[in-house]
PDB file of N, CA, C and O in Angstrom, chain B, residues numbered from 101:
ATOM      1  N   UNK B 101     -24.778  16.478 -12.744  1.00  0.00           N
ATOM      2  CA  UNK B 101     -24.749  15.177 -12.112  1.00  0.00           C
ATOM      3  C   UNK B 101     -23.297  14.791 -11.833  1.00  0.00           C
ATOM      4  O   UNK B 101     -22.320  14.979 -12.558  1.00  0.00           O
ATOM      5  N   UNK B 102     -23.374  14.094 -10.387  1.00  0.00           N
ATOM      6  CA  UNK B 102     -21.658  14.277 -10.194  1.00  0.00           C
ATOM      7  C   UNK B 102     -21.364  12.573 -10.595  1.00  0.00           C
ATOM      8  O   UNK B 102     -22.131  11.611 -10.548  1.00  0.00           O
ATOM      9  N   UNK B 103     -19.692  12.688 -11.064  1.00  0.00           N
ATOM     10  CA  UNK B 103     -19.861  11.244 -11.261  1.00  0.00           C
ATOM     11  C   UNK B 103     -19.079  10.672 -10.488  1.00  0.00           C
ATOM     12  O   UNK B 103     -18.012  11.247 -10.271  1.00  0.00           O
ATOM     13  N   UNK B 104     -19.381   9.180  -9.729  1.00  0.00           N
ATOM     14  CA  UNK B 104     -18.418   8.947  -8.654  1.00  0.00           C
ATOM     15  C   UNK B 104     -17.036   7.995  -9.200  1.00  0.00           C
ATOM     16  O   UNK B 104     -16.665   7.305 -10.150  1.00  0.00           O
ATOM     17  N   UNK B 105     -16.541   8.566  -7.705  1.00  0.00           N
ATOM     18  CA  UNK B 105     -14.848   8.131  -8.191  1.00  0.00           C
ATOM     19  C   UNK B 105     -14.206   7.112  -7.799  1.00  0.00           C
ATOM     20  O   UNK B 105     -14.396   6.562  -6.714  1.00  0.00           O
ATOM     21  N   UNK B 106     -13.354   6.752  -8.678  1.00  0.00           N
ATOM     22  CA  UNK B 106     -13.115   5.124  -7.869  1.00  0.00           C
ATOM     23  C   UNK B 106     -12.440   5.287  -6.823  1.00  0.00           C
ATOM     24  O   UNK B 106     -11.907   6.397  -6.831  1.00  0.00           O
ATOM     25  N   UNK B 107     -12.159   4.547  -5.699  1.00  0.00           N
ATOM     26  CA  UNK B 107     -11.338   4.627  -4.480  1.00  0.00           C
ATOM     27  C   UNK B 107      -9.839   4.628  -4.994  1.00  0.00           C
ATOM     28  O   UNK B 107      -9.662   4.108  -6.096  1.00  0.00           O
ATOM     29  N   UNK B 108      -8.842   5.098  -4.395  1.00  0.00           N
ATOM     30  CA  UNK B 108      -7.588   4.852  -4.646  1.00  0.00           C
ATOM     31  C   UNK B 108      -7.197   4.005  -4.029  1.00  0.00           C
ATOM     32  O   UNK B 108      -7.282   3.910  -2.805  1.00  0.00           O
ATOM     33  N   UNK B 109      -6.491   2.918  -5.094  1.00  0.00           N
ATOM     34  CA  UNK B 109      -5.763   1.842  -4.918  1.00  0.00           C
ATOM     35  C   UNK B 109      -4.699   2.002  -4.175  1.00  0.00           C
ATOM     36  O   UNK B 109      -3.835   2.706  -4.697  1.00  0.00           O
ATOM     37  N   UNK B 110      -4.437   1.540  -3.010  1.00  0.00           N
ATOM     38  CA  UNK B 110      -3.011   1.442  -1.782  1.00  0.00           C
ATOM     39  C   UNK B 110      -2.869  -0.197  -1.642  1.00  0.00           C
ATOM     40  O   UNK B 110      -3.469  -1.000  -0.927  1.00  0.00           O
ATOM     41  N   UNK B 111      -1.895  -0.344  -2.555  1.00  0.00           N
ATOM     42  CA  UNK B 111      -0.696  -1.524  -2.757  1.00  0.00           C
ATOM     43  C   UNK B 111      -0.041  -1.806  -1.597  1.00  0.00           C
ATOM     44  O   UNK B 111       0.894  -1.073  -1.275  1.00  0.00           O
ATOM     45  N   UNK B 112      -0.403  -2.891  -0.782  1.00  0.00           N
ATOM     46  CA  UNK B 112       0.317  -3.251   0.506  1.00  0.00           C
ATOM     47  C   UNK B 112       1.243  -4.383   0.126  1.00  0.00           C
ATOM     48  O   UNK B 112       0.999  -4.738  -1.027  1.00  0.00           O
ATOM     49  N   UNK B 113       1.929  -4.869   0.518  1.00  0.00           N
ATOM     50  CA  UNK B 113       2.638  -6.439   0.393  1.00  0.00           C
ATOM     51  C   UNK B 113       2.644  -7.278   2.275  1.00  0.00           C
ATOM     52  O   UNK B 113       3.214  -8.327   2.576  1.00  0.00           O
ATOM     53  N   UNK B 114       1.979  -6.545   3.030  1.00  0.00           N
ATOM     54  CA  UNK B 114       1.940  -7.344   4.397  1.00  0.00           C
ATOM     55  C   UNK B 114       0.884  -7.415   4.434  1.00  0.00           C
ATOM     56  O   UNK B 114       0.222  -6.449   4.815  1.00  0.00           O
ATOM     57  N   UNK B 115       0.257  -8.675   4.024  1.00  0.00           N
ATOM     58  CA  UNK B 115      -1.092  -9.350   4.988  1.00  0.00           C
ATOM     59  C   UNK B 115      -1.457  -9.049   6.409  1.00  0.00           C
ATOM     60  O   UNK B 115      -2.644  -9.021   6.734  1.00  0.00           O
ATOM     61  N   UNK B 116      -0.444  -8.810   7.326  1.00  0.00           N
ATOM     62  CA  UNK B 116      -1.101  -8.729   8.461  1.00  0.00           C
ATOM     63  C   UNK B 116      -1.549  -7.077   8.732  1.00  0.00           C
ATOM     64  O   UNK B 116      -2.364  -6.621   9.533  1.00  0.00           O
ATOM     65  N   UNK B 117      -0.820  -6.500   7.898  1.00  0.00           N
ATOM     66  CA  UNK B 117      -1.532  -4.940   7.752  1.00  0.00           C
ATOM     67  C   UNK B 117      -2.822  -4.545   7.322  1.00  0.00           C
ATOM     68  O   UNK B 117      -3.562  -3.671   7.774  1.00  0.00           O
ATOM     69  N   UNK B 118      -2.973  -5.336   6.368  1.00  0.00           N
ATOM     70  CA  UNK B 118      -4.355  -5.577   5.987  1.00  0.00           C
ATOM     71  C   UNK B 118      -5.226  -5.910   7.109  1.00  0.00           C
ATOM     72  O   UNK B 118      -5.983  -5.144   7.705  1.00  0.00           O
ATOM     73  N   UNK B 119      -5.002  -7.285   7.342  1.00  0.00           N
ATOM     74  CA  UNK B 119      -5.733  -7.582   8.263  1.00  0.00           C
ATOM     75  C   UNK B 119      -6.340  -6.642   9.709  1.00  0.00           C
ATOM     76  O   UNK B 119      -7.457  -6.521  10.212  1.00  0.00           O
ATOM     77  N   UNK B 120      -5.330  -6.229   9.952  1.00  0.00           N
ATOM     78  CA  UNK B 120      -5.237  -5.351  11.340  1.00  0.00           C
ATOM     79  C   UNK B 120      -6.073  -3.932  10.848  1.00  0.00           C
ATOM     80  O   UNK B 120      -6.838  -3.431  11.672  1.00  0.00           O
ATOM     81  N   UNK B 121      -5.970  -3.496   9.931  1.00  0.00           N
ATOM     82  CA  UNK B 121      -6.435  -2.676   9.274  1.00  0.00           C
ATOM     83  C   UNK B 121      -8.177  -2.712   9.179  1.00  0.00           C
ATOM     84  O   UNK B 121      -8.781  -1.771   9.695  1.00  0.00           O
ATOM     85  N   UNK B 122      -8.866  -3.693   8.584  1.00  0.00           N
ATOM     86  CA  UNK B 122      -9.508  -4.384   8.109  1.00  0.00           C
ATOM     87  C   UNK B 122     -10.588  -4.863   9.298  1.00  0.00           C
ATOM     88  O   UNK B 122     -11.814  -4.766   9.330  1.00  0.00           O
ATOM     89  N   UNK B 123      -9.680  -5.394  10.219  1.00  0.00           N
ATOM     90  CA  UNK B 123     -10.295  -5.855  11.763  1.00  0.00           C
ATOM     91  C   UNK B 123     -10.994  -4.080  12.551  1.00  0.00           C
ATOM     92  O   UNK B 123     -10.546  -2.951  12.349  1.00  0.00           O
ATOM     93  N   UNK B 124     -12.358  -4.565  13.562  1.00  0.00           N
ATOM     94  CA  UNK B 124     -12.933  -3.649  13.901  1.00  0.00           C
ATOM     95  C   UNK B 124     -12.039  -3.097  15.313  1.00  0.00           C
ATOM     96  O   UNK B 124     -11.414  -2.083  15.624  1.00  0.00           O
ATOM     97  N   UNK B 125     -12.290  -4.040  15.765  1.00  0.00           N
ATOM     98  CA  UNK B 125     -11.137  -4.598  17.210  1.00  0.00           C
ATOM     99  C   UNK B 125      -9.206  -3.841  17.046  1.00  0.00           C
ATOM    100  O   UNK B 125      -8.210  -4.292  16.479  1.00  0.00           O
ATOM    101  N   UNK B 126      -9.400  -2.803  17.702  1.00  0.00           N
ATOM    102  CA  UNK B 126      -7.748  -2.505  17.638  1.00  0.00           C
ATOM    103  C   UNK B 126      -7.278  -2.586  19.217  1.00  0.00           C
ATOM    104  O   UNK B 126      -7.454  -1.559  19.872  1.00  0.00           O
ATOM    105  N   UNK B 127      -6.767  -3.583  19.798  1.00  0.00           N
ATOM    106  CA  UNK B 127      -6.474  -3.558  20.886  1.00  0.00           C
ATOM    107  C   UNK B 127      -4.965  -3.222  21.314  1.00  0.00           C
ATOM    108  O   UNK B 127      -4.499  -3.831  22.278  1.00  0.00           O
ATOM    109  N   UNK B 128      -4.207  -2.306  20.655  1.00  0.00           N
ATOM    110  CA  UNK B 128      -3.129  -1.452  20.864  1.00  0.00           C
ATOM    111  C   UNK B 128      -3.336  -0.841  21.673  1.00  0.00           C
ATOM    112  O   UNK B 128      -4.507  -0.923  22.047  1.00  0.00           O
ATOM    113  N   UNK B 129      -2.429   0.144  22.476  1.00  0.00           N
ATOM    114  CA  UNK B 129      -2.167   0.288  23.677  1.00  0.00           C
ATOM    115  C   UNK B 129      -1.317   2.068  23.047  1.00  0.00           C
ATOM    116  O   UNK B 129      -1.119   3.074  23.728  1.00  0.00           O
ATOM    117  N   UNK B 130      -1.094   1.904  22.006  1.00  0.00           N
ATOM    118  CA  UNK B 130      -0.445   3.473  21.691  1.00  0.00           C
ATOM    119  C   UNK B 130      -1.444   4.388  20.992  1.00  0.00           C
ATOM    120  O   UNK B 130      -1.669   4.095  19.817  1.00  0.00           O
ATOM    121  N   UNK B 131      -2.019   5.335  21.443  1.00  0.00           N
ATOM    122  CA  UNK B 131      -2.925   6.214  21.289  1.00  0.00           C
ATOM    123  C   UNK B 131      -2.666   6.859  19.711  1.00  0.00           C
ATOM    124  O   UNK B 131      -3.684   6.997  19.032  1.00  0.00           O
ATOM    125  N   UNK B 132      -1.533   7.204  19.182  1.00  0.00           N
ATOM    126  CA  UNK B 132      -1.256   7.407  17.740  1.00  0.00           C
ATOM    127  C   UNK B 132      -1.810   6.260  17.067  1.00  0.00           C
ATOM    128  O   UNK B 132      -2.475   6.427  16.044  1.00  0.00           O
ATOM    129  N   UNK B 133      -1.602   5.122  17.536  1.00  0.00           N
ATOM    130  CA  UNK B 133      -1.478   4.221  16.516  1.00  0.00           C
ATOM    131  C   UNK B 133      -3.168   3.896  16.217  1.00  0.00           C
ATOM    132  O   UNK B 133      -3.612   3.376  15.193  1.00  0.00           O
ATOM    133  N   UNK B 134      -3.913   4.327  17.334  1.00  0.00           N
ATOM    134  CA  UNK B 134      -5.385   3.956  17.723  1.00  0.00           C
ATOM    135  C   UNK B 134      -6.177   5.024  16.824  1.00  0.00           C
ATOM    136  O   UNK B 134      -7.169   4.646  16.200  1.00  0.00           O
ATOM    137  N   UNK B 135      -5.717   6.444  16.751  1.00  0.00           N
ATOM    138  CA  UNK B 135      -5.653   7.489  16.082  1.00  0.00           C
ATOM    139  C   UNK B 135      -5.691   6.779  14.498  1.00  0.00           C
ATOM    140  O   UNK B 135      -6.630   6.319  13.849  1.00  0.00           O
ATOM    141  N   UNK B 136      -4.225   6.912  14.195  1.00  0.00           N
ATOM    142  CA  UNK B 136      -4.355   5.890  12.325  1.00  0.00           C
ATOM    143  C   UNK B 136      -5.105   4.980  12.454  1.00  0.00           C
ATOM    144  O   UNK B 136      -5.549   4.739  11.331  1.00  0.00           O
ATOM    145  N   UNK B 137      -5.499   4.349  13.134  1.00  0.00           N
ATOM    146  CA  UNK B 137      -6.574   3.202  12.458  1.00  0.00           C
ATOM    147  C   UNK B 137      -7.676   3.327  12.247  1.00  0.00           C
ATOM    148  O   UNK B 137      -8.357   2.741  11.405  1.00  0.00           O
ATOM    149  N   UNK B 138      -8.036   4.264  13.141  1.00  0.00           N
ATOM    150  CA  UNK B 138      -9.549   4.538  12.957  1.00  0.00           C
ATOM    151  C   UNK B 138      -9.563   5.527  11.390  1.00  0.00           C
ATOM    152  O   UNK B 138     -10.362   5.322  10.477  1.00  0.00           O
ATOM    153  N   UNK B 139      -8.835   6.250  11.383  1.00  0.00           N
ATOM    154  CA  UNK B 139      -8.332   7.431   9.855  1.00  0.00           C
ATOM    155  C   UNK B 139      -8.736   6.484   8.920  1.00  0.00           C
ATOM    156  O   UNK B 139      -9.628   6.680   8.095  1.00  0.00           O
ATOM    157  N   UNK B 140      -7.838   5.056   9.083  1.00  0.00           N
ATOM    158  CA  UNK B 140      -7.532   4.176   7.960  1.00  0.00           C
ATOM    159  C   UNK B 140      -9.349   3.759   7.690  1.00  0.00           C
ATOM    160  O   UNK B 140     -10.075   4.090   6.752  1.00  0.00           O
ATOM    161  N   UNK B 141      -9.650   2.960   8.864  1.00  0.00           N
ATOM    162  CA  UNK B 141     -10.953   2.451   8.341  1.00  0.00           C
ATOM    163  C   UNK B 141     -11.843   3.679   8.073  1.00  0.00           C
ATOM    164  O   UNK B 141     -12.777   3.422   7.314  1.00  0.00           O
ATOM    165  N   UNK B 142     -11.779   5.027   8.537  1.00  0.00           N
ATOM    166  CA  UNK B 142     -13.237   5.569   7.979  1.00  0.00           C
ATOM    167  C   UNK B 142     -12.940   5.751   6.565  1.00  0.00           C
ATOM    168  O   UNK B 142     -13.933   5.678   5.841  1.00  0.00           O
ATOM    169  N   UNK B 143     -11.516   6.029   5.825  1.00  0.00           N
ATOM    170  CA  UNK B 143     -11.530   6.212   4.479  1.00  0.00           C
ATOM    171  C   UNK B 143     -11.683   4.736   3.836  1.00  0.00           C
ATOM    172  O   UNK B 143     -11.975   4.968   2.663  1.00  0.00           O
ATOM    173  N   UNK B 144     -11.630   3.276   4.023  1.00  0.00           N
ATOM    174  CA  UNK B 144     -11.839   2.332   3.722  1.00  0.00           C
ATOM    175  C   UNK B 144     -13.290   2.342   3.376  1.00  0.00           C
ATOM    176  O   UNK B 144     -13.807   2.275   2.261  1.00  0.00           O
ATOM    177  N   UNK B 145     -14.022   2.467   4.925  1.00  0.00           N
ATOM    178  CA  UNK B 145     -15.970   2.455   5.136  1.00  0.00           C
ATOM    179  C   UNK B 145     -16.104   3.507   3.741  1.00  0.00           C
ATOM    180  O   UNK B 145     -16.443   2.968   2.687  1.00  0.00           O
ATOM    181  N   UNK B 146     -15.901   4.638   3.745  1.00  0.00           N
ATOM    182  CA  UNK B 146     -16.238   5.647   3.064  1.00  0.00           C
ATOM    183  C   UNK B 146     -15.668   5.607   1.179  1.00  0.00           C
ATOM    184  O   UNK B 146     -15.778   6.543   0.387  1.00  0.00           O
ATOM    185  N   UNK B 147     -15.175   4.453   0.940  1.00  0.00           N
ATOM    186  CA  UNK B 147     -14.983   4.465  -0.502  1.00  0.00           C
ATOM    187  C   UNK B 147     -13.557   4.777  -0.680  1.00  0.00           C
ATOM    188  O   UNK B 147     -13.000   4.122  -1.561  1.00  0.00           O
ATOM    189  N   UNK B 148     -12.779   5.711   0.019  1.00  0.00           N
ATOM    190  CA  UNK B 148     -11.904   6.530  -0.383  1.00  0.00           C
ATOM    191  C   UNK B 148     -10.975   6.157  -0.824  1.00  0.00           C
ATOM    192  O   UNK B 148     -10.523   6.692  -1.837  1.00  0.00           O
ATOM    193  N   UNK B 149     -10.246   4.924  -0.119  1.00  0.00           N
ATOM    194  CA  UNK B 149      -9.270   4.409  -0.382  1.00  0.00           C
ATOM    195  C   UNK B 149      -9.713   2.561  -0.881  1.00  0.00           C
ATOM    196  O   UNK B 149     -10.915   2.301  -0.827  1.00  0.00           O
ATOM    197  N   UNK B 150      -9.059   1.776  -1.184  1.00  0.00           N
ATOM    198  CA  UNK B 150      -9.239   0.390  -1.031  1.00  0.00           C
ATOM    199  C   UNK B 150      -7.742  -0.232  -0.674  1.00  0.00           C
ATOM    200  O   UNK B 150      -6.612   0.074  -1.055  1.00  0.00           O
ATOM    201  N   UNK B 151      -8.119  -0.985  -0.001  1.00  0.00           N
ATOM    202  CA  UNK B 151      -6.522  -2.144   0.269  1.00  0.00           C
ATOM    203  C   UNK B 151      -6.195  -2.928  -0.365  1.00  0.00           C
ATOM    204  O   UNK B 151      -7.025  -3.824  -0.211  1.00  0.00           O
ATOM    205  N   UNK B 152      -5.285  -3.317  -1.225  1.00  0.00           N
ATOM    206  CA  UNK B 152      -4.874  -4.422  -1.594  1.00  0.00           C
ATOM    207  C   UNK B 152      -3.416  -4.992  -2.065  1.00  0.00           C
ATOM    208  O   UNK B 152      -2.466  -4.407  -2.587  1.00  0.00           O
ATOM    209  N   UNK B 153      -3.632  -6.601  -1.615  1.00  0.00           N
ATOM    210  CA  UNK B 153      -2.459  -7.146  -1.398  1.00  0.00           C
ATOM    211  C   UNK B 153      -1.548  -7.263  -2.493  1.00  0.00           C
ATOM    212  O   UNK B 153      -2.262  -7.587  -3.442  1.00  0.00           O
ATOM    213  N   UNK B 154      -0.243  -7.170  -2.928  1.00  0.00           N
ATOM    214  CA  UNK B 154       0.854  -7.275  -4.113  1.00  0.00           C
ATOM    215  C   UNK B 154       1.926  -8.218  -3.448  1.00  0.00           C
ATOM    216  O   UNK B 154       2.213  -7.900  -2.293  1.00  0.00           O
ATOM    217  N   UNK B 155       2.245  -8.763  -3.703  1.00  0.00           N
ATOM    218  CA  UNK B 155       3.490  -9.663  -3.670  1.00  0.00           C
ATOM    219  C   UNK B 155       4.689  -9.009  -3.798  1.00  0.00           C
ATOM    220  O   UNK B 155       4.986  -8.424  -4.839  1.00  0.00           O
ATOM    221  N   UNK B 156       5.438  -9.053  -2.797  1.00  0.00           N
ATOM    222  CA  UNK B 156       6.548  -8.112  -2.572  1.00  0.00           C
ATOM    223  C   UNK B 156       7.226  -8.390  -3.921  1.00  0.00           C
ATOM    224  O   UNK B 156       6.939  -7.385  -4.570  1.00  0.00           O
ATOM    225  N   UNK B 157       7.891  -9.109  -4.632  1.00  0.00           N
ATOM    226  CA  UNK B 157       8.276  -9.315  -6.048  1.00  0.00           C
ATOM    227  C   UNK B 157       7.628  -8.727  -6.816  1.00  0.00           C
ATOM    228  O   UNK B 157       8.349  -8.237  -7.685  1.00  0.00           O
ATOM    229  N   UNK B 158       6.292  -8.448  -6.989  1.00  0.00           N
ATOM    230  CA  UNK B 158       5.617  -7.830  -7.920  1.00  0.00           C
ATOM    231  C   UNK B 158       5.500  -6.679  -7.460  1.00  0.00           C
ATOM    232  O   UNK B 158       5.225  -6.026  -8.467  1.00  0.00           O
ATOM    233  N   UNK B 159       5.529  -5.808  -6.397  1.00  0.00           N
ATOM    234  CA  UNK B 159       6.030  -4.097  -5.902  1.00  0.00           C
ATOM    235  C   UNK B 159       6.852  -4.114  -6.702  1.00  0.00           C
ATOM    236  O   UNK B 159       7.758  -4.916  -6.926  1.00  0.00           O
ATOM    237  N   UNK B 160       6.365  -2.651  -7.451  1.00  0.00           N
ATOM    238  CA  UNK B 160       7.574  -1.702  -8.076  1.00  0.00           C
ATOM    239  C   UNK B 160       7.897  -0.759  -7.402  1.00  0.00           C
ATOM    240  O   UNK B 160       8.743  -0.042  -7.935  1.00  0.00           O
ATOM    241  N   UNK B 161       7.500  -0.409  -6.254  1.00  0.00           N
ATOM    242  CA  UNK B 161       8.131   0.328  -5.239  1.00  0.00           C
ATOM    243  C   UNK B 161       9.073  -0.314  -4.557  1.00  0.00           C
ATOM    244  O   UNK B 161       9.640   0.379  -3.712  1.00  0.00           O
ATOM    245  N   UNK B 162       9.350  -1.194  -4.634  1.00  0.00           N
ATOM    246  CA  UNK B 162      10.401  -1.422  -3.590  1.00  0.00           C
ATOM    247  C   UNK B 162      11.698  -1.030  -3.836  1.00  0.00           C
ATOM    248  O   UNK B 162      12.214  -0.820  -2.738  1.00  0.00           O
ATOM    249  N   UNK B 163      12.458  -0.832  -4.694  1.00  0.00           N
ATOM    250  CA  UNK B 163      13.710  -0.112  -4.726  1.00  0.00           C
ATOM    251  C   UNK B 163      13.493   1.110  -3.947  1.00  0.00           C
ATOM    252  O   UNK B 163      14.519   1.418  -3.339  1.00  0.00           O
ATOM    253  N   UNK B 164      12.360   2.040  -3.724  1.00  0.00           N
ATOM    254  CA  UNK B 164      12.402   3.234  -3.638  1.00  0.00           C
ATOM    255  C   UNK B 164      11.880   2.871  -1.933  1.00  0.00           C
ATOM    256  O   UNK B 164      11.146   3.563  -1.228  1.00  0.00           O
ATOM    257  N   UNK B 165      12.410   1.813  -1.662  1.00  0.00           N
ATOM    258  CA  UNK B 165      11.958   1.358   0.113  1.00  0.00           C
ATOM    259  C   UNK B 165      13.391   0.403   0.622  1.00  0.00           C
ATOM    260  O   UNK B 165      13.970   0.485   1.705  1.00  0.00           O
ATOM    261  N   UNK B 166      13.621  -0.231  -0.195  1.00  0.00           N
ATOM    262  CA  UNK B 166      14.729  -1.504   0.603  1.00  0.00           C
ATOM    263  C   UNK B 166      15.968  -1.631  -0.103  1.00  0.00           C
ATOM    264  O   UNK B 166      16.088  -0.667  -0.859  1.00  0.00           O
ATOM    265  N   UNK B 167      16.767  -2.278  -0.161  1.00  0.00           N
ATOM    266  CA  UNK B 167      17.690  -2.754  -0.650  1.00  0.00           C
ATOM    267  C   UNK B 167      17.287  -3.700  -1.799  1.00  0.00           C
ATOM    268  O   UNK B 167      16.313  -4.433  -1.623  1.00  0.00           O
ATOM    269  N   UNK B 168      17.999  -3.737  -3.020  1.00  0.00           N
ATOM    270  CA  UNK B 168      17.669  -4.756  -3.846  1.00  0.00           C
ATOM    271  C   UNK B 168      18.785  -5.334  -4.843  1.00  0.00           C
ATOM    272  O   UNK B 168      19.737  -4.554  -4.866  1.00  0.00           O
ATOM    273  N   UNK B 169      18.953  -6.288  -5.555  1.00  0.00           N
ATOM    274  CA  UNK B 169      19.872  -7.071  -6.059  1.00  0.00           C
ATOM    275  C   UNK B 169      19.926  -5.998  -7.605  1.00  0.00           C
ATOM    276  O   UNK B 169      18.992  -5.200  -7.527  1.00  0.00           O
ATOM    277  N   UNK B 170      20.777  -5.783  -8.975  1.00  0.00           N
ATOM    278  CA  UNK B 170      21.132  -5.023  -9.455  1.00  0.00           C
ATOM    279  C   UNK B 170      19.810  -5.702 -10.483  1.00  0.00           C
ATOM    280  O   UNK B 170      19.331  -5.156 -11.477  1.00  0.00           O
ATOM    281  N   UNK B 171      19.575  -6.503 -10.131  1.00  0.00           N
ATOM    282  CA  UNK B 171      18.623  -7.340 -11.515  1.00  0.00           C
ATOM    283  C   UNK B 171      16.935  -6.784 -11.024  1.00  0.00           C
ATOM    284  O   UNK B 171      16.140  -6.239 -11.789  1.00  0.00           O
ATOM    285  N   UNK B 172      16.762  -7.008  -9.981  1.00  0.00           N
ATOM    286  CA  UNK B 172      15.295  -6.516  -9.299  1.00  0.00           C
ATOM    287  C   UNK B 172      15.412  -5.192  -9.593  1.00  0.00           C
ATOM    288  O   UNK B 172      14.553  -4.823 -10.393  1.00  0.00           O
ATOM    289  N   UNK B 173      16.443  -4.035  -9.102  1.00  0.00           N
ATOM    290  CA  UNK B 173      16.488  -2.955  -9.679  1.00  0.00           C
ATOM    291  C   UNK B 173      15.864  -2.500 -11.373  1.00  0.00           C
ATOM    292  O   UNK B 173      15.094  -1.675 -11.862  1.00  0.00           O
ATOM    293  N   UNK B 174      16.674  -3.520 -11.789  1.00  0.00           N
ATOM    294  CA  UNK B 174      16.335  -3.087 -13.268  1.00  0.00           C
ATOM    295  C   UNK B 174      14.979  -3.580 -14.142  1.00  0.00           C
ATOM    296  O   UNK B 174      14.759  -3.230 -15.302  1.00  0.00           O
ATOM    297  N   UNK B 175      14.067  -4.519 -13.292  1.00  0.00           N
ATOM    298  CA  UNK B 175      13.463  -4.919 -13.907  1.00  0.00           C
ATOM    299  C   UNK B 175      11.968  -4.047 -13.258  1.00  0.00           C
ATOM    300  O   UNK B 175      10.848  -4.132 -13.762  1.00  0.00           O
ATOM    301  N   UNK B 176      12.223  -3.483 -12.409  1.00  0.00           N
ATOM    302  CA  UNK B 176      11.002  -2.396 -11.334  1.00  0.00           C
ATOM    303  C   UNK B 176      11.280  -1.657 -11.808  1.00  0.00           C
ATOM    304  O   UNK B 176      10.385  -1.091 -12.435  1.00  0.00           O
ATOM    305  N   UNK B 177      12.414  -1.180 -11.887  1.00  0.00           N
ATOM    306  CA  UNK B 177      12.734   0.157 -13.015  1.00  0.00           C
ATOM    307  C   UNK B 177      12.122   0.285 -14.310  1.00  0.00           C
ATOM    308  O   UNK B 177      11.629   1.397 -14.501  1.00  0.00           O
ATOM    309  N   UNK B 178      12.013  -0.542 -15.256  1.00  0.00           N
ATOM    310  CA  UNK B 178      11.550  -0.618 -16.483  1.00  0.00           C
ATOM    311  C   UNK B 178      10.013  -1.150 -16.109  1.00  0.00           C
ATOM    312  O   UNK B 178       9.127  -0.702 -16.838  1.00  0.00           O
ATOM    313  N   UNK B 179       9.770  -1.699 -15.466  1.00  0.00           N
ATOM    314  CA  UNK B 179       8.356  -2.083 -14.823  1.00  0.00           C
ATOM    315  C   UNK B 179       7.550  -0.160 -14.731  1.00  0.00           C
ATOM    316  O   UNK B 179       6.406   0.070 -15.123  1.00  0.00           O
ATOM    317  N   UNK B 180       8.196   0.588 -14.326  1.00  0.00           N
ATOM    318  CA  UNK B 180       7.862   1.719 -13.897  1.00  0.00           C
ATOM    319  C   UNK B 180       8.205   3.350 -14.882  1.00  0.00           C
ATOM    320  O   UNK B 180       8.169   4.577 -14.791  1.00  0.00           O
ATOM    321  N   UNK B 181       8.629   1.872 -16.078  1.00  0.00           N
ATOM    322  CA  UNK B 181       8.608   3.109 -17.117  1.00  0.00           C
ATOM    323  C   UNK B 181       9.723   3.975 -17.345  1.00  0.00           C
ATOM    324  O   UNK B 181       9.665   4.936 -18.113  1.00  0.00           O
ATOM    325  N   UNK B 182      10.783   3.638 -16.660  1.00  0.00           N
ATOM    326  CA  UNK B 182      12.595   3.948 -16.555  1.00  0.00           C
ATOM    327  C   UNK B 182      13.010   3.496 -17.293  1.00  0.00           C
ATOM    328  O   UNK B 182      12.571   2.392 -17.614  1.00  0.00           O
ATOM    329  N   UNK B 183      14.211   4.132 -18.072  1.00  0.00           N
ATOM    330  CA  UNK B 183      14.998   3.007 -19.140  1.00  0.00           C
ATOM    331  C   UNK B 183      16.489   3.731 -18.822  1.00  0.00           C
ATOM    332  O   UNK B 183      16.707   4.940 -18.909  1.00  0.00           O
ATOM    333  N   UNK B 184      17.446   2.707 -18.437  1.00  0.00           N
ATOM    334  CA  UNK B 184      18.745   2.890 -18.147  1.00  0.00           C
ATOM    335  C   UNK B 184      19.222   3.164 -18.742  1.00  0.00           C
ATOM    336  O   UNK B 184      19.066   2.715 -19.877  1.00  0.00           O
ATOM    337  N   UNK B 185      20.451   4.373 -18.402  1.00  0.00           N
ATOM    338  CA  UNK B 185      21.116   5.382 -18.802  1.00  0.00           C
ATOM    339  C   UNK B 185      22.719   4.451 -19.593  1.00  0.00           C
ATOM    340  O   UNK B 185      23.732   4.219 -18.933  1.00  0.00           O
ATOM    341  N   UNK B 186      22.606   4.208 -20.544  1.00  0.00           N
ATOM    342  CA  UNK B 186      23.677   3.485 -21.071  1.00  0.00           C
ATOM    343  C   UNK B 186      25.180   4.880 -21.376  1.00  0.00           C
ATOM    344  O   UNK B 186      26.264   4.529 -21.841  1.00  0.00           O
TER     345      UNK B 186
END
């Protein structure tokens, strides 16, 4: 008996990605981009993945995406199980 699996969690911090995502209606005009969306929703329809929203402050990815102040650094860092090299 197989046992089923939970969807993998994908941590966004833009609402309107979601949304657009989420929406059936893609009225873009770039054929790639028409391409990923449809990818996105059949693994959504299909369990595979789930979306959900994080508050850019509460991403612990974001050092490993943007620029950040030496204090946000250190506190995503240890958020993520890092401990600074004294």
């Amino acid at each position: 008996m197989n046992k089923p699996i939970p969807p993998i969690s994908v941590h966004c911090d833009s609402q309107v990605v979601i949304s657009k995502v989420t929406r059936k209606n893609f009225n873009e005009k770039r054929r790639h981009l028409r391409v990923r969306h449809k990818s996105i929703r059949n693994l959504i329809s299909y369990g595979v993945i789930s979306l959900d929203f994080v508050r850019s402050k509460n991403n612990i990815a974001d050092p490993l995406t943007k620029g950040l102040t030496h204090q946000q650094v250190l506190e995503s860092s240890r958020e993520m199980g890092l401990e600074p090299i004294i």
